[in-house]
N, C-alpha and C positions, 0 to 999 in steps of 0.2 A: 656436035654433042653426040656422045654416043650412047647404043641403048644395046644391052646384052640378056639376052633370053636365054638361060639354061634350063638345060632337059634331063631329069634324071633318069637315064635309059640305062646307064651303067657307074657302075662304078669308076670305069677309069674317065669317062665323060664329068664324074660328078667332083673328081680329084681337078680335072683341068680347068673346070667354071671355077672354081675356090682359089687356084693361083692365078685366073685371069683378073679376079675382082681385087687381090689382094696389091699386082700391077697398076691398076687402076687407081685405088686410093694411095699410094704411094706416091702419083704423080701427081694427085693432088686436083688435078682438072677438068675431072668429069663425073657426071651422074651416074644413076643408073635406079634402075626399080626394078624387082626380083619378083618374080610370080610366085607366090603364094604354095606352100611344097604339098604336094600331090600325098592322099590315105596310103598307108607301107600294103602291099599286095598280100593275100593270103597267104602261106605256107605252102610250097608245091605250086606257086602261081606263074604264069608270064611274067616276064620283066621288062615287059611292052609295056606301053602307054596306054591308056584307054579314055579317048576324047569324050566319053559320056560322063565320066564319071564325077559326082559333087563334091563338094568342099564339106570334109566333117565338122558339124558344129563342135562347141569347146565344152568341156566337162562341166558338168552342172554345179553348184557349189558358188557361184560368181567366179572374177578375173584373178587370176595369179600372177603375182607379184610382188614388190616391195613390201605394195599396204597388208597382205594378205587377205583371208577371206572373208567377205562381211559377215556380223553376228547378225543370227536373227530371233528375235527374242518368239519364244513359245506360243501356243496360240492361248487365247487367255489371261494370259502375263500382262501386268497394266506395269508401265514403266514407274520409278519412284515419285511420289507428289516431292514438291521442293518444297524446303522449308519454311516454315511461316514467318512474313516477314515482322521485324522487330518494330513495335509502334514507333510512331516519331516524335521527338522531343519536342512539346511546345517551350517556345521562345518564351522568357520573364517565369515561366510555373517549373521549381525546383522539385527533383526525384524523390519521394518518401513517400512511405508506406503509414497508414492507418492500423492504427492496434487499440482499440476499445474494451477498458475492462469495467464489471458492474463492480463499485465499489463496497469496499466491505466494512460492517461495522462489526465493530467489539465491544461488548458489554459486560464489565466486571459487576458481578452479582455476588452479594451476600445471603445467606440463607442461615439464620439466628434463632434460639429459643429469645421468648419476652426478656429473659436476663442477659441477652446477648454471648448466649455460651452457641461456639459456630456447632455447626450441625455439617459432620461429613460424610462422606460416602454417598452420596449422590451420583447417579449417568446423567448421560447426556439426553435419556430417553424421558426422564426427570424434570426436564423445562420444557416451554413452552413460551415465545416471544413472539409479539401481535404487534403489528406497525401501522396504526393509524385505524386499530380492529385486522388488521391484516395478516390473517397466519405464515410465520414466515419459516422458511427450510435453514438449520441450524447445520453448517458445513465444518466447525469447528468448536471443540469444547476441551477444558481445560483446568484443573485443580493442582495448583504449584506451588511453592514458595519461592518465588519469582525475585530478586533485587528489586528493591523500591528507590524511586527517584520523587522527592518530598521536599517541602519549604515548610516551614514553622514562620508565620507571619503573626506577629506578638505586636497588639496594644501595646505601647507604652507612653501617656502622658503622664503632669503634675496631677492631675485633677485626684483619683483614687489610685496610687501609684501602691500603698499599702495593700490594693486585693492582688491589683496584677504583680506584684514583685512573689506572693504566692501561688501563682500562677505560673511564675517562671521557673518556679521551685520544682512546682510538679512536672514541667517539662523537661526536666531531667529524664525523668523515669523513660520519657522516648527514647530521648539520646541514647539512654544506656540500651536500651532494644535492639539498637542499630547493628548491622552485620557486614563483614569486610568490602562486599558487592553493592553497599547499598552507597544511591550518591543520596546529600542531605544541607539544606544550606536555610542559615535565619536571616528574618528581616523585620526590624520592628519598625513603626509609623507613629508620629503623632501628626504633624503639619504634611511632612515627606516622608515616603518612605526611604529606613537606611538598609542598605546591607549588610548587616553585623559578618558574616561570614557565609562566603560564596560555595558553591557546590564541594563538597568534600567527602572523602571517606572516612576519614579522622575523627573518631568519637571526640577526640583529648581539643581539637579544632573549634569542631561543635561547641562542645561547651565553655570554650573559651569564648566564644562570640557571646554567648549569653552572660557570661560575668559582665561584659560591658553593661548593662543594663541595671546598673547603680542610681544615678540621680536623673528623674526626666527634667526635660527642660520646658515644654509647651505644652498648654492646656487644650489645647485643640487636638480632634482626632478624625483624620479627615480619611475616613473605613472606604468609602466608595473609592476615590482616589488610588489606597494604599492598595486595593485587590484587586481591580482594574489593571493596576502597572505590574502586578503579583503574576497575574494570569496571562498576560501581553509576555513577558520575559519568556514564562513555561512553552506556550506555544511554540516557541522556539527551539524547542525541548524536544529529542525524539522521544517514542516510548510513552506509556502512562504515566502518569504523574498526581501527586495529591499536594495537597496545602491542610496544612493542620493551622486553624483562626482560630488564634484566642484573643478573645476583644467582648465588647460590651455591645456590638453592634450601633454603637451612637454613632451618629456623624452630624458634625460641627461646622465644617465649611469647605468641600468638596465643591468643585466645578462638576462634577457630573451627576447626575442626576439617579434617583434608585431604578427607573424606568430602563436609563443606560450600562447598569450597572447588571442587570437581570439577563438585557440581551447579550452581554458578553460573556455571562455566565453560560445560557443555553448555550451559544455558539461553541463553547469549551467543550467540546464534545469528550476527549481524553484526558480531562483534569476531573478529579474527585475530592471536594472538601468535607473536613471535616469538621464541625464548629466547635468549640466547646468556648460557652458563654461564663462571661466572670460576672453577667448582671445581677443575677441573686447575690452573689455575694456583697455586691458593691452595696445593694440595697437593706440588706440586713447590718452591713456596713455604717452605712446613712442612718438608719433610724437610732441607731446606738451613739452617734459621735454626729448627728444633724446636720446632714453635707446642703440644708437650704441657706446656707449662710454664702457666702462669695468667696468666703476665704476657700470653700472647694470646689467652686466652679459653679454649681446646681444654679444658682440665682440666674447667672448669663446665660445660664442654657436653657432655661422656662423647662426645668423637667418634669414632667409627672407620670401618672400613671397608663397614657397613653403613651406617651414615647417608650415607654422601658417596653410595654407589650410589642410595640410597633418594630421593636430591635431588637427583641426575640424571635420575632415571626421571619423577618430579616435573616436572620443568623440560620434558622431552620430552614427554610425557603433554600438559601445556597445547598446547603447540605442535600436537601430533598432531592434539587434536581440537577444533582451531579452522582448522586447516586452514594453519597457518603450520607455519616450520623449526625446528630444533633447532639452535645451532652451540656445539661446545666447543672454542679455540681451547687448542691446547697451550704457544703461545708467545704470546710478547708482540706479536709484529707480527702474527703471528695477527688480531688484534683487528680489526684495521684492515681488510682480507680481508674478516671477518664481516659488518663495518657496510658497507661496497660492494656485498658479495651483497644483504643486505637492501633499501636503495636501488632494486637492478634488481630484486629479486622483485617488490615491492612494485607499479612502476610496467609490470610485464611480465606481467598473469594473464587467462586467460580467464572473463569471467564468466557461468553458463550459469544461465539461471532458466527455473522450468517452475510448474505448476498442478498440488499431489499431488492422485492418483485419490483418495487419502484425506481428504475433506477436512474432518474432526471435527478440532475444537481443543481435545480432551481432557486437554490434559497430557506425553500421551506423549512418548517417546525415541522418534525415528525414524532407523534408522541409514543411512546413505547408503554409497554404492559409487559411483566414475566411471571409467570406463575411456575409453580409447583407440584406438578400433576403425578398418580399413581401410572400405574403401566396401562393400563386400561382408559387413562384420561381423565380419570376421577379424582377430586381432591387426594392429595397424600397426607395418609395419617404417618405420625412419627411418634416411638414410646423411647420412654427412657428405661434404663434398668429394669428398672420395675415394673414394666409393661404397661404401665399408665403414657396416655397422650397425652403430648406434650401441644402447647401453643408455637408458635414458631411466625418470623416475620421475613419477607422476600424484599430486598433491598437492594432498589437497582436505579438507576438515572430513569426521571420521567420522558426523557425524549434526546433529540440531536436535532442539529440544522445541516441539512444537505446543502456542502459546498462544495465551490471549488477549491482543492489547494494548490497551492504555486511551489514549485520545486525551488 
């Protein structure tokens, strides 16, 4: 093996080591290692060898080459944090988010002189709504002529068929109130209720449902039943809704009970009735043509003077605590009167909605209070024309049941 030391003493010495080594690997069969090349001499120097002399180290900066020269980050400089890792999916528990809202109630309020004439112009700085005594923050308020969505559920037995067929008379004068946006559908009951005709916009419809209401067939009037299944349908029903009862409030032989019939009233939180009772009439009726005889029912039914009260109180009681009127018309034109007030109630209410501090949807009876406060908080006086004070009544649902509803 051969081993070849070159010396760069000259130039023509450093030409002939360069073609000895290039002989070399050409042939392919020998090694060789090169000594390490000697610092270039000063300028004006010898070009002699100098056996003292060291080996210059390499420029500072790290090694050069391929890689190039390492970075090195600043002094102070903290390299980037890595990313936060992504939680891990437990196994069987599906990806969703929680979004809890505090539910809000709406309270369509009336505000009437004693004669039922509305009273407008009211703010919202104007009321004042207490939730179990609990003053509550009013986040929305509202004075519109809104479409109405309404059912007319009409008494019709044999027994005094002659008050209520005057009754059906007067509820024309609704019909005709009606406006292009409003839906409106009848239902009369004696044993069952029927649906004379289903939600419509068609006045000409409406009242075509009511002509049917010619000859009744059955003496029984089974009221709790008929607005129970009245109230169960609306629910169903988006939006507010009312029920105009015209009935006598008796009831004859209903499966449920008045107990039952009150709770599904409260729970109707967005249904508003209106009563208007035909029992005056019937009774003024009775005393003139003697309905104690069988041939009009009154015998089987053991009627007296406590039941009529007990079906008045009944018929108001609804109305109270949905937050509508009561009307008992004494006369027959009466009627007429009734179903016009109803008309402007209806199309004439402030609706005030807010977010209860309470906001668990456990069930409860929550009872409600709205009053009618000056700007100061003090009762509101109200003059007419003539700057005399007026009386005036605040007319709103006594309460709600906080539930859940199901989409």
């Amino acid at each position: 093996m051969f081993s070849i030391t070159c010396i760069r003493n000259s130039s023509r010495s450093a030409h002939f080591c360069a073609f000895l080594l290039t002989i070399l690997l050409l042939l392919g069969g020998a090694t060789f290692s090169a000594a390490p090349a000697l610092a270039q001499q000063p300028s004006g120097g010898s070009d002699s060898q100098n056996p003292n002399q060291q080996e210059v180290p390499p420029e500072a900066g790290g090694p050069n080459g391929n890689s190039g020269p390492y970075a090195i980050p600043k002094k102070g400089e903290e390299p980037p944090s890595p990313p936060p890792e992504k939680p891990k999916r437990v196994e069987g528990i599906p990806d969703y988010s929680i979004h809890v809202d505090v539910p809000l109630v709406t309270v369509p309020v009336m505000v009437t002189t004693k004669n039922g004439q509305f009273i407008p112009n009211l703010k919202k700085e104007n009321f004042r709504i207490l939730e179990d005594g609990t003053p509550q923050t009013i986040s929305d308020f509202k004075v519109e002529e809104a479409p109405i969505t309404a059912v007319m559920l009409i008494e019709f037995a044999n027994t005094w068929w002659p008050i209520e067929y005057e009754a059906i008379k007067g509820s024309y004068i609704f019909a005709s109130t009606l406006k292009k946006d409003d839906w409106v559908a009848a239902i009369s009951y004696d044993m069952h209720p029927d649906i004379l005709v289903d939600f419509t916009q068609d006045k000409n419809a409406l009242m075509a449902g009511l002509n049917q209401l010619r000859i009744p067939g059955f003496s029984e009037t089974n009221f709790f039943d008929a607005l129970y299944d009245t109230i169960d349908r609306l629910e169903r029903v988006e939006g507010h809704k009312y029920i105009i009862l015209i009935s006598t409030g008796l009831d004859t032989f209903s499966k449920l009970t008045l107990d039952k019939i009150e709770k599904k009233v409260k729970m109707s939180h967005d249904i508003t009735i209106f009563s208007v009772s035909i029992g005056w009439q019937v009774r003024e009726y009775c005393e003139t043509r003697g309905c104690t005889t069988m041939s009009h029912g009154m015998a089987s039914y053991g009627m007296g003077n406590i039941d009529w009260l007990q079906a008045d109180n009944e018929m108001q009681t609804f109305a109270r605590l949905t937050g509508g009127r009561f009307y008992q018309p004494r006369f027959t034109g009466d009627f007429v009167d009734a179903f016009k007030d109803i008309g402007e109630d209806i199309r004439h209410q402030y609706t005030v909605s807010y977010r209860p501090t309470n906001a668990k949807l456990d069930g409860t009876y929550r009872k409600l209070k709205v009053d009618v406060v000056a700007p100061d908080g003090g009762p509101l006086k109200i003059q007419d024309q003539k700057h005399k004070e007026v009386k005036y009544q605040v007319i709103a649902r006594e309460g709600y049941t906080a539930k859940h509803t199901v989409d």
